[in-house]
KEKOLZA-30788 format. One line per 4 residues: number of its first residue (from 1); their letters; for each residue x, y, z of C-alpha. Coordinates in steps of 0.05 Angstrom, whole numbers, plus 5000, padded with zeros to 4 digits. Last residue first. Layout:
KEKOLZA-30788
NUM	A	X:Y:Z ~ ... .
***
This chain:
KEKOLZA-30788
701	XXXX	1865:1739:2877 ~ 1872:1774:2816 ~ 1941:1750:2777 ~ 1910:1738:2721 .
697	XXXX	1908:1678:2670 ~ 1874:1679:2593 ~ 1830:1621:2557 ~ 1811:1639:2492 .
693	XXXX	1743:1623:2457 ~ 1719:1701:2469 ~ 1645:1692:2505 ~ 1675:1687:2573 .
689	XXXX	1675:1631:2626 ~ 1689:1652:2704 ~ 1749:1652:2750 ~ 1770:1614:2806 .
685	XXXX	1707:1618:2853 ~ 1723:1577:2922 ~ 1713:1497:2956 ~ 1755:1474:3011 .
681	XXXX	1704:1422:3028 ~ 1674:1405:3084 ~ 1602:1411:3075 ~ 1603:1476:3101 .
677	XXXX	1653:1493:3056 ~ 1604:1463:2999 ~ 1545:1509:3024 ~ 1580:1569:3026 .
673	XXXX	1607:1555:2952 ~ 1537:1542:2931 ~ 1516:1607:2960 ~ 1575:1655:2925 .
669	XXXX	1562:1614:2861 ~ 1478:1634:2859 ~ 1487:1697:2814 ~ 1550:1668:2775 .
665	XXXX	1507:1614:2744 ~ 1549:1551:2744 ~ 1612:1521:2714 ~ 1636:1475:2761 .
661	XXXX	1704:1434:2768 ~ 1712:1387:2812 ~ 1758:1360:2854 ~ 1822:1316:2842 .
657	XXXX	1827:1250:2853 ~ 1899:1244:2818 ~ 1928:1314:2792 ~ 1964:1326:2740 .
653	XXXX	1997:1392:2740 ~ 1991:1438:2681 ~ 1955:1495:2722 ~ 2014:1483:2776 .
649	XXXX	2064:1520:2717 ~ 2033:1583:2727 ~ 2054:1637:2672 ~ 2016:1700:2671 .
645	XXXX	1961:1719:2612 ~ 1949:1678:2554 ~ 1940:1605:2545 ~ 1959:1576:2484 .
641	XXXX	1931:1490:2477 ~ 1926:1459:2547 ~ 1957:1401:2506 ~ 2019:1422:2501 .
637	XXXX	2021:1448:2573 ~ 1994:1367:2592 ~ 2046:1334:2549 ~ 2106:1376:2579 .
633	XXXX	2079:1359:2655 ~ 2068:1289:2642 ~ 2126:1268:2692 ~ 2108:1305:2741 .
629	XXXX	2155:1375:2752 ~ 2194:1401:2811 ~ 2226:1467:2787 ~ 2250:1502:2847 .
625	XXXX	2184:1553:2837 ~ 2139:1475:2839 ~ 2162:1459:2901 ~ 2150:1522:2940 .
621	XXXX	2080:1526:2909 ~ 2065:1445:2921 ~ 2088:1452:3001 ~ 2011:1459:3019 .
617	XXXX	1963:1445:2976 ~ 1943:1510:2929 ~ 1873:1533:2917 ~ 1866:1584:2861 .
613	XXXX	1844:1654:2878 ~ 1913:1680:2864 ~ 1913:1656:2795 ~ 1853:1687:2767 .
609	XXXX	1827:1648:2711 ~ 1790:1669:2663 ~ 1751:1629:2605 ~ 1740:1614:2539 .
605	XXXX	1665:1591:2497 ~ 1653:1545:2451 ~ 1620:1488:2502 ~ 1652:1431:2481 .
601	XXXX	1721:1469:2464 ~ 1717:1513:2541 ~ 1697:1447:2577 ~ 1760:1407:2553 .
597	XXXX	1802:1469:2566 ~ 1771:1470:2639 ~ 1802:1390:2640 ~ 1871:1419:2612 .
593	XXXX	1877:1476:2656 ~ 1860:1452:2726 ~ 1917:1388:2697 ~ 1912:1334:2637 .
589	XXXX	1914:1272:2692 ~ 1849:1297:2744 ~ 1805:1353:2751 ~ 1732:1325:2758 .
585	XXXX	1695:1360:2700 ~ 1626:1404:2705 ~ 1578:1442:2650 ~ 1515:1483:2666 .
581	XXXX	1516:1467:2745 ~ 1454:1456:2776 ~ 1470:1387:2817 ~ 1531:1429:2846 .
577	XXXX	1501:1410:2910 ~ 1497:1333:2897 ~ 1572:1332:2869 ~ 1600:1358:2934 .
573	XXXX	1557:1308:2967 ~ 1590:1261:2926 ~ 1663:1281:2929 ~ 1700:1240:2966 .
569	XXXX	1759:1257:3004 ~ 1812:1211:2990 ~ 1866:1249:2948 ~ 1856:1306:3007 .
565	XXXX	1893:1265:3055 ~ 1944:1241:3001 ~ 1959:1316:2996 ~ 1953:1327:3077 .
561	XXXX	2005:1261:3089 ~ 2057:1288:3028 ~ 2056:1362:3065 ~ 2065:1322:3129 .
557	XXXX	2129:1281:3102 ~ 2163:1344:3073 ~ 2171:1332:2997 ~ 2241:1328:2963 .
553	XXXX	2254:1249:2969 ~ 2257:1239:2900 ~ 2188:1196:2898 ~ 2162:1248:2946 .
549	XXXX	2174:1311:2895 ~ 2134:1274:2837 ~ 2076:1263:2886 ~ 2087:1341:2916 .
545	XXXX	2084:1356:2840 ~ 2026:1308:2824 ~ 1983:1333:2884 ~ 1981:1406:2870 .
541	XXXX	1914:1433:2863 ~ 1869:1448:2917 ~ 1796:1415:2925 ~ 1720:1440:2916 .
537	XXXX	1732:1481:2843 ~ 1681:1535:2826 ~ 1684:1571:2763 ~ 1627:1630:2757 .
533	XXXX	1584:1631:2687 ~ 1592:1699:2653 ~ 1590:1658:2582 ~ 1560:1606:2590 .
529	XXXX	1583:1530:2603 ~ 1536:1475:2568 ~ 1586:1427:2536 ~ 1628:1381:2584 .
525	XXXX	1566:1346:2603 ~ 1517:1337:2664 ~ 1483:1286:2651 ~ 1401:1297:2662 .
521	XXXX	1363:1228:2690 ~ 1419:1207:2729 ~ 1454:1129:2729 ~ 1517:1105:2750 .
517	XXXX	1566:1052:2712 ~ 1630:1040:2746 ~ 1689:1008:2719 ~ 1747:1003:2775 .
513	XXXX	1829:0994:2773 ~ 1886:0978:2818 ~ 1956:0965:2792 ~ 2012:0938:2837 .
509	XXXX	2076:0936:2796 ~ 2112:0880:2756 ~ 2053:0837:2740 ~ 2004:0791:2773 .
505	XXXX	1933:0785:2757 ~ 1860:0795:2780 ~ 1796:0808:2749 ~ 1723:0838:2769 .
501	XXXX	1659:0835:2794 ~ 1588:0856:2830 ~ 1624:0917:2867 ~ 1558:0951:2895 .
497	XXXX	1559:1030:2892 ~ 1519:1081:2940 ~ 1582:1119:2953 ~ 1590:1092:3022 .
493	XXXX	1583:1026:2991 ~ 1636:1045:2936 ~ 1686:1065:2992 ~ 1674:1011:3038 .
489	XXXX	1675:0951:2979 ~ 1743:0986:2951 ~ 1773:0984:3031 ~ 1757:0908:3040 .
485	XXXX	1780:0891:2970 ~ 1848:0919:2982 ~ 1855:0895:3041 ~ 1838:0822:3027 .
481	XXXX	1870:0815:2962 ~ 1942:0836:2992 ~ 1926:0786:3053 ~ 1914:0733:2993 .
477	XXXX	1966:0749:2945 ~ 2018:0745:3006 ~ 1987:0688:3019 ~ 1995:0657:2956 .
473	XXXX	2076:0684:2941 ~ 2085:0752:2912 ~ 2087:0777:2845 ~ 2067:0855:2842 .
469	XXXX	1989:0854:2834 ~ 1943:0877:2781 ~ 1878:0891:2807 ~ 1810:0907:2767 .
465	XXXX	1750:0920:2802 ~ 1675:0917:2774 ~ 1628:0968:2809 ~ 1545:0981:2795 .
461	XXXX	1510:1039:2814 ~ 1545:1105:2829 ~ 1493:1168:2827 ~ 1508:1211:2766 .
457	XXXX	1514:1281:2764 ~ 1567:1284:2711 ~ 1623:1300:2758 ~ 1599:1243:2806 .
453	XXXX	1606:1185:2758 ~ 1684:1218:2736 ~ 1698:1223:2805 ~ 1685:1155:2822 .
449	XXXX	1743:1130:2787 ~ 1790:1178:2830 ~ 1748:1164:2888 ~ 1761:1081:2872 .
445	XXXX	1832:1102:2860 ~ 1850:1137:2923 ~ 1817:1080:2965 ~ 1855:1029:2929 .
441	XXXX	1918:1067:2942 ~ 1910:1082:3014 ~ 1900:0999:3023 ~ 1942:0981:2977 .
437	XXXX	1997:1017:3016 ~ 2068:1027:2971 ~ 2043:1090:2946 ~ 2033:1123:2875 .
433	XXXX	2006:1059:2849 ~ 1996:1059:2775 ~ 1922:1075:2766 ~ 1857:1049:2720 .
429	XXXX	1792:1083:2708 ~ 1725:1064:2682 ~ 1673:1101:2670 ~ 1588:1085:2652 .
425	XXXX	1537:1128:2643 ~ 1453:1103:2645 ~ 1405:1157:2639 ~ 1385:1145:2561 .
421	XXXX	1437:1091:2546 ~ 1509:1085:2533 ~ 1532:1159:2568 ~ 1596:1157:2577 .
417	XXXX	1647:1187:2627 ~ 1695:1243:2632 ~ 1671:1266:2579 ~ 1702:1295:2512 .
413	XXXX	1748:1243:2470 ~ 1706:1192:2436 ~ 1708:1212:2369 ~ 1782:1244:2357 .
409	XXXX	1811:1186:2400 ~ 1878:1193:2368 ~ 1893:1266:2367 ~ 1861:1274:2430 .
405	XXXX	1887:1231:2464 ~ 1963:1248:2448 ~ 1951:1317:2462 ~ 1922:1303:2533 .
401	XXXX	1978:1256:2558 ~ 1978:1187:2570 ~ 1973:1177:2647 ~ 2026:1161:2691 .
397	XXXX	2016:1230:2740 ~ 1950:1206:2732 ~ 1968:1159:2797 ~ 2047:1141:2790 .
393	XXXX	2096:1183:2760 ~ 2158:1153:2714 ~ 2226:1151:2748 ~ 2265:1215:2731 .
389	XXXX	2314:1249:2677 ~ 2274:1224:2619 ~ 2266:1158:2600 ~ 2234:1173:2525 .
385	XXXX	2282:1237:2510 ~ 2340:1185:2528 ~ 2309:1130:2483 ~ 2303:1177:2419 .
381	XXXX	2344:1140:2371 ~ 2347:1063:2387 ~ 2401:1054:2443 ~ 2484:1039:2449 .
377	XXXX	2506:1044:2512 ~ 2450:1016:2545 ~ 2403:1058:2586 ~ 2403:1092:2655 .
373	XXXX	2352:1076:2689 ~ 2314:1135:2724 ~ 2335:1154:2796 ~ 2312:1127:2866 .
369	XXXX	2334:1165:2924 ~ 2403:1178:2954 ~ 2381:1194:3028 ~ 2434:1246:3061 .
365	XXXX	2382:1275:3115 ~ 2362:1217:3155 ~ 2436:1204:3173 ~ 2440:1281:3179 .
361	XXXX	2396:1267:3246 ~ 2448:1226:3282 ~ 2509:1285:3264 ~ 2463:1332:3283 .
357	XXXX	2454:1305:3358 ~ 2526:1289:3360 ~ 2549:1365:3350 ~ 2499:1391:3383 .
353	XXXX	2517:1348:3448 ~ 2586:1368:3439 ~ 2575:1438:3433 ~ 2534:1439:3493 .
349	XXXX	2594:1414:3520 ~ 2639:1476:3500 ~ 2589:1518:3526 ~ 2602:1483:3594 .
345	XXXX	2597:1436:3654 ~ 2630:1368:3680 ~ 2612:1319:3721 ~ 2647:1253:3743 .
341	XXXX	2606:1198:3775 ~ 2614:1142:3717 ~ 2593:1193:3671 ~ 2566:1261:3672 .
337	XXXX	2565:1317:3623 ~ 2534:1384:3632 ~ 2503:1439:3571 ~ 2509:1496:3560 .
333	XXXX	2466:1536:3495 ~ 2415:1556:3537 ~ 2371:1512:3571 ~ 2425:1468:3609 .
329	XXXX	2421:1404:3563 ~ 2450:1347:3593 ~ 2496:1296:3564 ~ 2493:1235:3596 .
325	XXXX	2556:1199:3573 ~ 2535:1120:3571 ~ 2556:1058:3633 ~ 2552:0985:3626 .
321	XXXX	2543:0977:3550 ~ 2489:0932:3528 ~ 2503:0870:3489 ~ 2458:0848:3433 .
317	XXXX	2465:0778:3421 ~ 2460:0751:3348 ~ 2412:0713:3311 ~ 2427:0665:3258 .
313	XXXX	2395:0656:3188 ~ 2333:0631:3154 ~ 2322:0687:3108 ~ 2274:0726:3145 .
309	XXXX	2298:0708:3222 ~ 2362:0727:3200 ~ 2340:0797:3162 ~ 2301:0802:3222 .
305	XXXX	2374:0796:3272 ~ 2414:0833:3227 ~ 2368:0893:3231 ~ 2355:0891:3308 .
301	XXXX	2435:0875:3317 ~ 2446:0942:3275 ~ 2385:0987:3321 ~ 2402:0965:3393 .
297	XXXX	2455:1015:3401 ~ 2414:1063:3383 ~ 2355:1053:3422 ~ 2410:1035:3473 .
293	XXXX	2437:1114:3476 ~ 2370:1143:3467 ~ 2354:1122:3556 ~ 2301:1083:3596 .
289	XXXX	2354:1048:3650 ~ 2373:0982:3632 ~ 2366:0912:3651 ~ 2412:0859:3627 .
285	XXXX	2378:0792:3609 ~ 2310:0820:3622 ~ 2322:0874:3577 ~ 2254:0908:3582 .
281	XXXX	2226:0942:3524 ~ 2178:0997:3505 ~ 2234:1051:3517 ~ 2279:1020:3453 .
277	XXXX	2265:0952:3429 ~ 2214:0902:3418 ~ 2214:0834:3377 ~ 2158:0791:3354 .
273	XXXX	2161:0730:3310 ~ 2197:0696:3372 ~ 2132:0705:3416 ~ 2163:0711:3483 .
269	XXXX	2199:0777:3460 ~ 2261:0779:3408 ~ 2316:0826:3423 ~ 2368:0775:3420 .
265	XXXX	2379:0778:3494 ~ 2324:0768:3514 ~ 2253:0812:3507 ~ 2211:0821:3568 .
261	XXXX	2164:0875:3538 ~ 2145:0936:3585 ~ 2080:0930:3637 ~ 2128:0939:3691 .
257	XXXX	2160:0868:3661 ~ 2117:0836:3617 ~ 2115:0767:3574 ~ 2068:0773:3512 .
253	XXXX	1990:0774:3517 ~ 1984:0823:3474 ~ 1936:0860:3515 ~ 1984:0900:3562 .
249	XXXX	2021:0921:3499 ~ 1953:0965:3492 ~ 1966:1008:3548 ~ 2027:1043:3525 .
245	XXXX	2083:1032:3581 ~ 2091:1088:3632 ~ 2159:1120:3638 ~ 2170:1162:3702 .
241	XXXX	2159:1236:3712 ~ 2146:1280:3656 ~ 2083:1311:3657 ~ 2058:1383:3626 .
237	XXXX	2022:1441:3654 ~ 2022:1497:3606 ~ 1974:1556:3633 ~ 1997:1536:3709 .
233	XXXX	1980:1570:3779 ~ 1997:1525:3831 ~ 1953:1511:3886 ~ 1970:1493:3961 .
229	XXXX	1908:1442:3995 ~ 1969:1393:4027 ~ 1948:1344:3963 ~ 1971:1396:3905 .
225	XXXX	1914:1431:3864 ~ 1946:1442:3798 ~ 1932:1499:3748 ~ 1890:1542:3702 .
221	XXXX	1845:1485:3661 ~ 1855:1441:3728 ~ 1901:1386:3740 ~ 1890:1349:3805 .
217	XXXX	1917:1318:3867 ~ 2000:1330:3858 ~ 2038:1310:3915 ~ 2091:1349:3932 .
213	XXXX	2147:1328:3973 ~ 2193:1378:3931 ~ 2175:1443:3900 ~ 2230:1471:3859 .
209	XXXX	2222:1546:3834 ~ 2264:1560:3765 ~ 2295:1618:3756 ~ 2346:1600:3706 .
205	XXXX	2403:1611:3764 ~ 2363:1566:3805 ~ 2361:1511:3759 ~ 2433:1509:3740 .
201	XXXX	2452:1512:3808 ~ 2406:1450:3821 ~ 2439:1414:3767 ~ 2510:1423:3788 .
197	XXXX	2486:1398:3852 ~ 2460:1341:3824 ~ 2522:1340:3785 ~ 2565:1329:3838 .
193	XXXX	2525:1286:3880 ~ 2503:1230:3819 ~ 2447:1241:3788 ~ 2382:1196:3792 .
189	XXXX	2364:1236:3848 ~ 2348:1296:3809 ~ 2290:1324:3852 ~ 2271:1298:3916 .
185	XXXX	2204:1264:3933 ~ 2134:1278:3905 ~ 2161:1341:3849 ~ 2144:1398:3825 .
181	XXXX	2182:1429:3776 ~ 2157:1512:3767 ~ 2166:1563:3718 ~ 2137:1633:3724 .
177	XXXX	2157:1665:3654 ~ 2192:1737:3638 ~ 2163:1748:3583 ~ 2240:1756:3549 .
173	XXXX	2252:1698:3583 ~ 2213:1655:3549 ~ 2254:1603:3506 ~ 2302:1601:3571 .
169	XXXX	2253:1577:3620 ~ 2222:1535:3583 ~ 2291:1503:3566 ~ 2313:1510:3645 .
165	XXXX	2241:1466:3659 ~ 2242:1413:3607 ~ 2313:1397:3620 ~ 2290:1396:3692 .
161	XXXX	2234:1355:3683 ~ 2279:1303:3632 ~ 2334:1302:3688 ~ 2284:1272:3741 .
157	XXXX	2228:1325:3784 ~ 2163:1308:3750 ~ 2105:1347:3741 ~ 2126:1405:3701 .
153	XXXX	2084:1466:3721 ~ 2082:1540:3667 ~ 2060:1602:3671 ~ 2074:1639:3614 .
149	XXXX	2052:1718:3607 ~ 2038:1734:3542 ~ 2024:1664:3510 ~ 2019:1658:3440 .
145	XXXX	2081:1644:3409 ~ 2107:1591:3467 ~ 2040:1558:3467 ~ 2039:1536:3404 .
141	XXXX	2110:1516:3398 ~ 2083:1463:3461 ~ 2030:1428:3433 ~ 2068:1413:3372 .
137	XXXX	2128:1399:3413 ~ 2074:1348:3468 ~ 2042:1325:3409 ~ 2108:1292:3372 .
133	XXXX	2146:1276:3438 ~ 2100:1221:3463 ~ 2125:1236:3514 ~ 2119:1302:3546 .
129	XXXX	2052:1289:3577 ~ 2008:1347:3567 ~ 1963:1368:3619 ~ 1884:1392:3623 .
125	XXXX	1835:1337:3600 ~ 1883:1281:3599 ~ 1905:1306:3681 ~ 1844:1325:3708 .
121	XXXX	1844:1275:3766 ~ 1913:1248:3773 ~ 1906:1164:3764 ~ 1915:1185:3679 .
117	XXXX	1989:1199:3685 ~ 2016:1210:3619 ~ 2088:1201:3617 ~ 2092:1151:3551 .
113	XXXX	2135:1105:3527 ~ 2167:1089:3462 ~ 2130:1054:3403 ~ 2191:1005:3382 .
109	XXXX	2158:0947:3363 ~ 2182:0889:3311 ~ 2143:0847:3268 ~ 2155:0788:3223 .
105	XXXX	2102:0741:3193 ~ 2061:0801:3187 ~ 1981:0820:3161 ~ 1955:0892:3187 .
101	XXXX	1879:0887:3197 ~ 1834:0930:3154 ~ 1846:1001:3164 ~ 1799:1051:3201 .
97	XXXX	1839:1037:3260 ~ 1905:0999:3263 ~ 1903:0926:3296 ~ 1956:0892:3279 .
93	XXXX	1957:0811:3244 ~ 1990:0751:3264 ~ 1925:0713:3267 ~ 1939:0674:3329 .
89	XXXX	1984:0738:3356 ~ 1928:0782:3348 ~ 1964:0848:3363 ~ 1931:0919:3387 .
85	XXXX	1914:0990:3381 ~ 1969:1014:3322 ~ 1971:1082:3314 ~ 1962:1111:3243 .
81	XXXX	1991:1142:3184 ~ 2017:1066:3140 ~ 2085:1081:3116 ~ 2091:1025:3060 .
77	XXXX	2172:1013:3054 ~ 2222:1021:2992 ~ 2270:1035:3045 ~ 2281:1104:3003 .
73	XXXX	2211:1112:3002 ~ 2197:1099:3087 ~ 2248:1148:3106 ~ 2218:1202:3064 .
69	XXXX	2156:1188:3094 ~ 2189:1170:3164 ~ 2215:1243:3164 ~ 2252:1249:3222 .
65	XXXX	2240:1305:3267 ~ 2284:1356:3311 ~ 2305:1398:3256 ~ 2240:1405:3221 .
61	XXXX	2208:1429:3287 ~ 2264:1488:3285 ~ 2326:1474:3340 ~ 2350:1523:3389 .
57	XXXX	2290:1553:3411 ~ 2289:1520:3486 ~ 2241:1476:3471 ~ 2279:1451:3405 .
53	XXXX	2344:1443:3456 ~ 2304:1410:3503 ~ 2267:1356:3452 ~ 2339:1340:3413 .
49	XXXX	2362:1280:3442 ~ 2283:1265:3440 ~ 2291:1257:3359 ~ 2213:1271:3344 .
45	XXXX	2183:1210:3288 ~ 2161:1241:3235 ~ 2088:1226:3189 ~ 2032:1210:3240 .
41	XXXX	2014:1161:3288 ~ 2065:1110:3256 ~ 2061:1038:3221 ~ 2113:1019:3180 .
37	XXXX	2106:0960:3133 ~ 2165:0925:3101 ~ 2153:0880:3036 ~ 2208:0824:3038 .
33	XXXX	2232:0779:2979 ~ 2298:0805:2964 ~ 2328:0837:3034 ~ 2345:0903:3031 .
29	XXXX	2409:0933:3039 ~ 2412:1014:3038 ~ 2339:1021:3043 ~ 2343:0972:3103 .
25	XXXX	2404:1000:3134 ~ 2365:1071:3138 ~ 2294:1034:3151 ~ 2339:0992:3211 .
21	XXXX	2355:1072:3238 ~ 2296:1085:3234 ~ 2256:1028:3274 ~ 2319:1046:3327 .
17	XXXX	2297:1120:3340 ~ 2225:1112:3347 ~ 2183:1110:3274 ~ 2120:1050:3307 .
13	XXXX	2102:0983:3293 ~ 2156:0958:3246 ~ 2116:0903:3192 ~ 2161:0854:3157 .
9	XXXX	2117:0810:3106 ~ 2149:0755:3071 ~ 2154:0724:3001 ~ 2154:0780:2951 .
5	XXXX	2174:0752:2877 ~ 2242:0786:2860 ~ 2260:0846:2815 ~ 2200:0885:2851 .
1	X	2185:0953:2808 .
***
């Protein structure tokens, strides 16, 4: 909930080491007034300080990223899961695809660089540039478990190559690996004499061959063909000479240096509502080397310096420091240390890098997330039981529960939608934003909404939206407006659906409703489930516990990414092949249990479900055994009614946009399951309805 109007939109273009560390002050001290947008291809940002040691085996994958999900909620930012293509500096708006444009009056960039090197023929098709980081480590940990007998070519003879190369070396030398740095002049001659020579030993005493005045010609699928006719065997060729700037900044029209951004000494680029920092900028007033160490540096003058330009303030120099410690990673756990000239070598160095390296990423670690209000001294009876011990869910995880509706709404509770004419049904549905993108969460409502349409066979017709904003100043209600409606006239036009209304107006929380009516000639109802019917369901269960868990900052960033992926998948054609179901429900606020209750009392029959057969999203199993619960939880196991059998607390968990739930013929279930994973969906038999009016768990799988 905003406690002041927003006035201003901040948007960071990309998660590299200085972006975080401002989301860290940010969340910490925000500025009143300011919705921050991150935009990122993909949900952590790699800490390169810690790129050799993860190569090497030192580090897991979740110790060398940042979670910019988690990151992002305790900045109280919108994380937007995409790679920005462009700026339109007229319109001061990015370019993200599959999104409609980006709106900022503020933005910053800090994308990094990368070491692809497209001129070499073969070179996308068969290599793997080391930066970005994120693909090359995925790319990478692969590799290392599967290969039996590693050949491997780093193009590029600096200090990151032969990083690269001893920590290759070191992760595989039980398979005894071929490891080779090729290189078009000398190696290392960025070092200093001592510890290039330092180096060097430490290269040859990992087995590592160094080919120098070597030009490299092409990458091929088992090598690289170097320009004196020699070829070098390679099953993991990857690139890291140089720093090339990302190709879009060459379209922003900003000042360039190299193809990096000329920023001053203020950080702020030609366009003074744009500032760059880290690898993808050039300090024209004090140039640099590409190097961590004024990322960081760089990151508490970047934050005082938006908050200034936000609020009306002054800017303040950033000042570079003349000289940094290189600390150099040695592949195993050694590492060598040079500064101004001197070099020095050890364990107990290596120990000094770790020691720094954790300290940077614990920042990202200790997060103190939002908790529930705490009340008044002195309350009306029953206050603490209504708060709770946690903020209230958003998507269905804010929903009344199942008990309460039906004891209230005794005649019109059944359905997920209704029918008001022969052939004509009609929905609506209304959630409390789970996420901080409109965009995301209009497109997770409107298949939320559309679920109920598509669960009783209906085709979607006709649309009317209803959108309750945060406050925010008329442009900010505008751009807000824009997106939203945008992505809710896609979805319903892909769905068959025409938006042909609606209402708007501004409260404490963005709200995002839709009322569809549909039309089929046969609805398919609650009631009509037989006994030895098959249950099919098309998505996994889970969502409002990894939702719950990512509001307290407990959720890994990609398990949060893949639930909110599968939020959005429609289910229409899913819909269209279970045309011939007896009864169907889309599983949504009262849980997998709840909604297959609903079926079960229309229908007087009870069911089976077998517990290991039931889809899971990822992360939600782990979460849920430490106790992670939504908000409705208690409502939705009352209201589930006695189930019998083993306990499984994910059967009570509400789920937002869930699938469907079919009850159909258990001689053509195998074949309608086939065709649904065909269609792409996750779809498998959970059980099947019995005569006794009881529903009862297994464990079968």
């Amino acid at each position: 909930m905003n406690s002041f109007p927003l006035t201003r939109d901040l948007v960071l273009i990309g998660g590299g080491h200085t972006h975080a560390l401002v989301l860290r002050k940010w969340g910490m001290n925000p500025l009143p007034g300011v919705r921050v947008t991150v935009i990122n291809p993909g949900p952590t940002a790699p800490y390169s300080g810690m790129l050799p040691g993860f190569v090497a085996g030192h580090y897991t994958r979740d110790e060398l990223d940042i979670d910019l999900v988690k990151l992002a909620r305790f900045a109280g930012a919108r994380l937007i899961n995409g790679a920005a293509t462009g700026i339109d500096r007229v319109a001061q708006t990015v370019t993200v695809p599959g999104r409609p444009p980006i709106a900022y009056d503020t933005l910053a960039i800090d994308v990094g660089i990368t070491s692809a090197m497209p001129d070499i023929a073969g070179f996308t098709a068969h290599a793997i540039p080391a930066k970005p980081l994120g693909t090359f480590a995925s790319r990478w940990d692969a590799f290392r478990h599967e290969t039996t007998d590693p050949q491997i070519a780093i193009i590029g003879g600096g200090v990151a190559g032969a990083e690269l190369a001893m920590a290759m070396a070191h992760a595989l030398r039980d398979k005894t690996p071929t490891v080779k740095l090729i290189e078009s002049n000398r190696v290392l001659t960025a070092l200093g004499y001592t510890a290039r020579q330092r180096m060097l030993a430490a290269l040859t005493a990992a087995n590592v061959e160094i080919i120098e005045d070597a030009q490299v010609s092409e990458v091929f699928a088992e090598g690289i063909v170097l320009k004196d006719g020699r070829t070098v065997r390679s099953d993991f060729t990857t690139g890291a000479a140089g720093a090339k700037p990302h190709d879009w900044i060459g379209d922003t029209g900003l000042d360039l240096h190299d193809g990096f951004i000329t920023v001053d000494a203020n950080l702020q680029s030609s366009d003074t509502n744009i500032f760059a920092v880290g690898d993808c900028a050039h300090l024209s007033f004090d140039p640099r080397p590409k190097a961590g160490v004024y990322a960081v540096r760089e990151a508490p003058v970047l934050y005082d310096n938006l908050r200034a330009v936000l609020s009306g303030g002054s800017l303040r120099p950033y000042k570079p420091q003349r000289d940094y410690l290189k600390l150099i990673s040695l592949g195993q756990k050694s590492a060598l240390a040079e500064k101004f000239g001197t070099a020095r070598q050890g364990t107990l160095l290596w120990k000094l890098k770790d020691h720094i390296d954790r300290k940077f990423m614990n920042q990202f670690e200790d997060l103190t997330m939002m908790t529930a209000p705490k009340p008044p001294r002195t309350t009306a009876l029953g206050m603490a039981e209504a708060l709770g011990d946690k903020p209230m869910c958003g998507g269905c995880g804010a929903k009344v529960g199942r008990a309460a509706l039906q004891t209230v709404l005794t005649e019109t509770f059944g359905d997920d939608a209704a029918q008001i004419q022969p052939g004509q049904i009609i929905t609506t549905d209304h959630l409390r934003a789970l996420t901080n993108d409109p965009v995301l969460m209009t497109r997770i409502t409107a298949i939320h909404a559309l679920g109920d349409i598509w669960a009783m066979g209906a085709k979607p017709q006709a649309v009317t939206a209803n959108i309750i904003l945060p406050r925010m100043t008329a442009h900010l209600q505008q751009r807000t407006l824009q997106e939203i409606m945008e992505t809710a006239t896609q979805v319903m036009s892909d769905a068959g659906a025409k938006i042909v209304g609606g209402h708007t107006s501004l409260g404490d929380e963005l709200t995002i409703g839709f009322t569809i009516t549909g039309q089929t000639k046969t609805p398919i109802t609650l009631k009509g489930a037989k006994p030895g019917d098959a249950l099919i369901l098309t998505k996994p269960i889970g969502s409002g516990t990894i939702m719950a868990a990512e509001m307290a900052g407990q959720a890994r960033g990609a398990d949060v990414i893949a639930c909110l992926g599968h939020m959005i998948q429609p289910q229409g054609k899913a819909a269209e092949i279970l045309a011939e179901a007896h009864a169907m429900t889309d599983i949504t606020g009262f849980g997998l249990v709840g909604h297959l209750r609903g079926i079960c009392d229309a229908s007087g029959t009870g069911a089976v479900l077998h517990l290991g057969a039931i889809p899971l999203m990822k992360g939600a199993s782990d979460l849920s055994e430490r106790g992670t619960r939504s908000t409705i939880f208690d409502d939705n196991k009352m209201g589930a009614g006695d189930i019998t059998g083993p306990d499984f607390p994910l059967l009570y968990d509400p789920q937002t946009a869930g699938g469907l739930l079919a009850a159909v013929q258990a001689k053509t279930a195998e074949t309608l399951v086939s065709k649904l994973q065909i269609a792409g969906y996750p779809a498998v038999i959970i059980g099947e309805i019995t005569a006794e009016r009881t529903i009862r768990t297994t464990s079968k799988g």
